[in-house]
NUNUDREN-417364 format. One record per residue (C-alpha): residue in three letters; x, y, z. Coordinates in steps of 0.25 Angstrom, whole numbers, plus 5000, padded with zeros to 4 digits. Layout:
N
ALAXYZ...
END
This chain:
400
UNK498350184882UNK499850164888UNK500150114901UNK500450264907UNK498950304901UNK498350184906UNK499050224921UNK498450354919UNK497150314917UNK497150234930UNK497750334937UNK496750444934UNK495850404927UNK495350314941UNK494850334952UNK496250324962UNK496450304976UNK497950344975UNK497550484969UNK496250504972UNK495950434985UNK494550414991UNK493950444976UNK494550334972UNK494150224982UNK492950124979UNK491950074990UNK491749954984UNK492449834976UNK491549824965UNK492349874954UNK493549774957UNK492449664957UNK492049714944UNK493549734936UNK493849604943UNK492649534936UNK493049604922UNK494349544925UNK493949394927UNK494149424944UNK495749424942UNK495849424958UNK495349274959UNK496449234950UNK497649244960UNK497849224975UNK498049354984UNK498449414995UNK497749545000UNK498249675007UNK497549765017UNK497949855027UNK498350005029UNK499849995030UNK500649895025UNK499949825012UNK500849875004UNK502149815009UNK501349685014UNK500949664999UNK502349664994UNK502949605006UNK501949475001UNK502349504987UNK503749474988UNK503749354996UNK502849294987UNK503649324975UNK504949274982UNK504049154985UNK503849144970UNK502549194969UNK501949254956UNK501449384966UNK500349474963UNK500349614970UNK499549724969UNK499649854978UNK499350004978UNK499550114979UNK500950134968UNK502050214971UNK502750234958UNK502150144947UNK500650104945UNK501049954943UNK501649964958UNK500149904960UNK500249794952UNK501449684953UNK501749544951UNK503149484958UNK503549634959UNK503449664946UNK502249794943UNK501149754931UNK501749784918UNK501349914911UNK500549844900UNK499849734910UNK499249884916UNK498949934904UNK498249804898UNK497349814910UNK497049954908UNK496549944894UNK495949814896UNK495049844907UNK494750004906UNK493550014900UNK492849924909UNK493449964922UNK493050104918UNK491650054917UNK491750024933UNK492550124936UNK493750074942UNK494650144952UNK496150154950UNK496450044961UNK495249944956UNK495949954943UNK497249914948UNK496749804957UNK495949734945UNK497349764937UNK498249694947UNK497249574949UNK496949564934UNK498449564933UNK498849464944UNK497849364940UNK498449384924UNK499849344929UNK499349234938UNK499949284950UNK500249174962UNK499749284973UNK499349424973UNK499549524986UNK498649614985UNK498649754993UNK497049834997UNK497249974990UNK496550045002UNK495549965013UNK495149825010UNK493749795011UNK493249874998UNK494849874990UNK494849834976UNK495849724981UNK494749664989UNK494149564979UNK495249464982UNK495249324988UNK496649324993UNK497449225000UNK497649325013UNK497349445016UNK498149545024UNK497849675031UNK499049725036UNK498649845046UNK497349955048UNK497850095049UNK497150225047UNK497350255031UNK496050275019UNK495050305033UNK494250385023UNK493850255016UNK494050155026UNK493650215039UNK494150305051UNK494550195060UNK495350065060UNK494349985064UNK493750045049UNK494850015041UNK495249885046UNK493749835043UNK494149885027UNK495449805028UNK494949695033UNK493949685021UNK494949615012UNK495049495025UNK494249375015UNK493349265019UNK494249135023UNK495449215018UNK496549245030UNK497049385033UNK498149435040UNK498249555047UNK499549625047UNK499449725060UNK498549675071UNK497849815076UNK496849775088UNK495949875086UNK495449815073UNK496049655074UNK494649625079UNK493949685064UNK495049585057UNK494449455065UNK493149485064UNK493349505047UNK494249405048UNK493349305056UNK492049345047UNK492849295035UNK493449175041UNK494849235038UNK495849185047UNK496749315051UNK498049335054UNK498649455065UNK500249495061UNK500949515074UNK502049445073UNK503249515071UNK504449465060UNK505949465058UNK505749475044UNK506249585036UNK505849655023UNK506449755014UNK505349845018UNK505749945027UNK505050005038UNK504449935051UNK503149935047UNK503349825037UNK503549725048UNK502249745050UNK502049715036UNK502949595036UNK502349525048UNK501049535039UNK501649465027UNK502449355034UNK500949335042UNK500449325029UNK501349215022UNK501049145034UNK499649145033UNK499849105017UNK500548995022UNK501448985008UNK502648935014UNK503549035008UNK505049005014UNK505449105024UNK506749145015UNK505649175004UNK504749275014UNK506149335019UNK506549365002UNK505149414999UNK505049525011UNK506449565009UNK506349594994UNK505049654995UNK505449784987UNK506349714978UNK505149604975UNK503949704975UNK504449844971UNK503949894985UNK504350054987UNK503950164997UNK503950065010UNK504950135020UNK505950155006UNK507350215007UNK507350284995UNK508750354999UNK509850355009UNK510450475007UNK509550525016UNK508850425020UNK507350435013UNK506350335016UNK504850325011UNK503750255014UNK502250255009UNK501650265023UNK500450355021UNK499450325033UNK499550335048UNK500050205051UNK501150215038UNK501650345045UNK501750305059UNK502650185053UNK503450275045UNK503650385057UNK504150265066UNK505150225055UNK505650335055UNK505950355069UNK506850255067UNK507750325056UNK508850395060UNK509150525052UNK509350675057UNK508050735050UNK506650685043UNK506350745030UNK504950685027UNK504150705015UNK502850685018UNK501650675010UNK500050615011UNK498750615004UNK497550705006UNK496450605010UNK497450525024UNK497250575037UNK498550665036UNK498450735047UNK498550595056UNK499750565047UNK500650705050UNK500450685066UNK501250565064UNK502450625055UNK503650645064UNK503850805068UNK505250805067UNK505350785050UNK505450895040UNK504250875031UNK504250875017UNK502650865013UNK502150845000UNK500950794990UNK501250664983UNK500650694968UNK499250624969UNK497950694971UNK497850634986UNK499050704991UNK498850795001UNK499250934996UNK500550965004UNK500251095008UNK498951035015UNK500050925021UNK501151025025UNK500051125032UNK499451005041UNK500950955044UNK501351075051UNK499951055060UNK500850945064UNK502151005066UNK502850945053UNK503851035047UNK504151055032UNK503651095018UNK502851055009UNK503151024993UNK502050984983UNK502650854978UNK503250734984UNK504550754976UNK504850894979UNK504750854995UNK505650744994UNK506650824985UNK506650934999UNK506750825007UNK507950774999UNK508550915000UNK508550945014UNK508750805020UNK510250785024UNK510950665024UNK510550625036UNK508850645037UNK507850555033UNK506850605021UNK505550505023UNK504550495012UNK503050465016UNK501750505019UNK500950445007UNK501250344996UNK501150444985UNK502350534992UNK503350414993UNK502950354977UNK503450504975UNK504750464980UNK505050344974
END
């Protein structure tokens, strides 16, 4: 077997969130209990720091990640989903697993990990903490796939835990309301481990204390605001950044302030973060940004706001099981719409997407791949307009 056979055997061969969606997601934890075992438990080798949230783990995770290696630390971290390159997932200083570290897990482990019948994202767990634990990591950030409570992840004693912000995304698994969801995140909060939460929502600060209290887990609430800055663009990373400098703080590492200011300013450059409020070209202006749920879109539509161009070309696509109807009443009415299925089972069929935007009064034509709507946008936009790319985080790994 060769590293591109091995990649497709886990991407079709195993149940996958990413293609297949709510197939693909396990009610229990017991299979990453099991690998783990097979592996002489991996995760208590190292110290972590964990990730929950609906918006904002992704760019948390790395934000940590490069103050830590600035700081000199060997730095595990592991996230989902990719955008371009499966060993996204998996890296060390920035640097992705090698090809042949993934495929000597592969053919070391398949048969029995076929024998419990592993999902795609329990493999790549049990991968990145077999991995982590082999390279003798000083720390490892690790970011939930989806929920908290019953994610793969979840087997971790971690140093802190974080849960950035509960918004409405995955209700089909994790509940219709936010009182719902929050309980799921809040599943990763560990006895006598602290936890800091990153937005302090009202409605559900009270499910935190009580969890927090049960498990004698001092918590932490995020409102101070920061003159920091990051190379992450958008203003919803100060959000983001309040929750990491909250969480060095807690750590209490004494990392200099110099050292913090290098790490979040060099996040891209450390990390090989992509698809966060990205310019991917100036002439016209194109920015895109992997905002997928209600809360990601309302962030994007207020950044936008705050562009200046003449027109809005926007190529927009989503995935079959979010509540896209909620998402189109947000989109701005005054764009030209460019909608599109990403190549992945779970799109949702454009013409499907096209039909219900023009319920909402959104104007444009639909194409049936990401590319071939970015390439009309690219046509009619003048010098001038704005082309945003969004929707889903399948449509902006198209792009990039």
């Amino acid at each position: 077997m060769k590293y591109e056979e091995a990649l497709n055997y886990l991407f079709s061969k195993l149940p996958m969130y990413q293609r297949t969606g709510a197939a693909a997601y396990k009610k229990d934890i017991g299979n990453i209990v099991t690998a783990c075992e097979m592996l002489e438990n991996p995760h208590d080798k190292f110290k972590s720091i964990h990730i929950a949230g609906t918006n904002g783990k992704g760019s948390t995770a790395h934000m940590l990640s490069s103050i830590f290696q600035e700081a000199g630390y060997k730095t595990g971290l592991y996230t989902s989903p990719h955008l371009k390159d499966f060993r996204e997932r998996i890296k060390i200083n920035g640097i992705p697993i090698s090809k042949a570290k993934t495929l000597n897990f592969i053919l070391k482990n398949k048969i029995k990990f076929e024998k419990i019948e592993m999902s795609f994202f329990e493999y790549t767990v049990a991968m990145a903490f077999d991995y982590f634990a082999e390279e003798n990591v000083d720390l490892a950030i690790i970011e939930t796939g989806l929920g908290g409570r019953l994610d793969s992840t979840n087997i971790i004693n971690p140093e802190i835990s974080i849960i950035t912000n509960i918004g409405y995304d995955h209700t089909n698994l994790l509940g219709n309301s936010l009182e719902e969801i929050a309980k799921e995140k809040a599943g990763i909060i560990k006895k006598n481990v602290p936890v800091i939460i990153g937005r302090t929502q009202l409605e559900i600060k009270e499910i935190f204390q009580s969890i927090a209290k049960e498990k004698n887990s001092h918590i932490y609430f995020c409102n101070k605001t920061t003159n920091k800055t990051t190379d992450l663009k958008g203003e919803y990373q100060i959000e983001n950044l309040n929750t990491v400098l909250k969480t060095i703080s807690v750590l209490n590492l004494k990392i200099d302030d110099e050292i913090i200011n290098m790490g979040l300013n060099n996040v891209v450059k450390n990390t090989g973060l992509q698809g966060r409020w990205q310019t991917i070209s100036k002439n016209p202006l194109t920015i895109c940004d992997t905002g997928h749920n209600e809360d990601g879109i309302i962030n994007n539509v207020i950044q936008l706001k705050k562009l200046k161009y003449n027109k809005l070309h926007f190529v927009f696509g989503t995935v079959s099981d979010k509540d896209f109807k909620k998402i189109l009443k947000l989109l701005p009415k005054d764009a030209t719409y460019y909608f599109c299925s990403a190549n992945i089972e779970r799109s949702l069929d454009s013409k499907k997407l096209i039909k219900e935007a023009r319920e909402h009064q959104l104007l444009g034509k639909e194409y049936d791949s990401v590319i071939k709507a970015y390439n009309s946008a690219k046509l009619k936009a003048k010098i001038n307009d704005l082309i945003f790319i969004g929707g889903s985080t399948f449509v902006v790994a198209e792009v990039l």
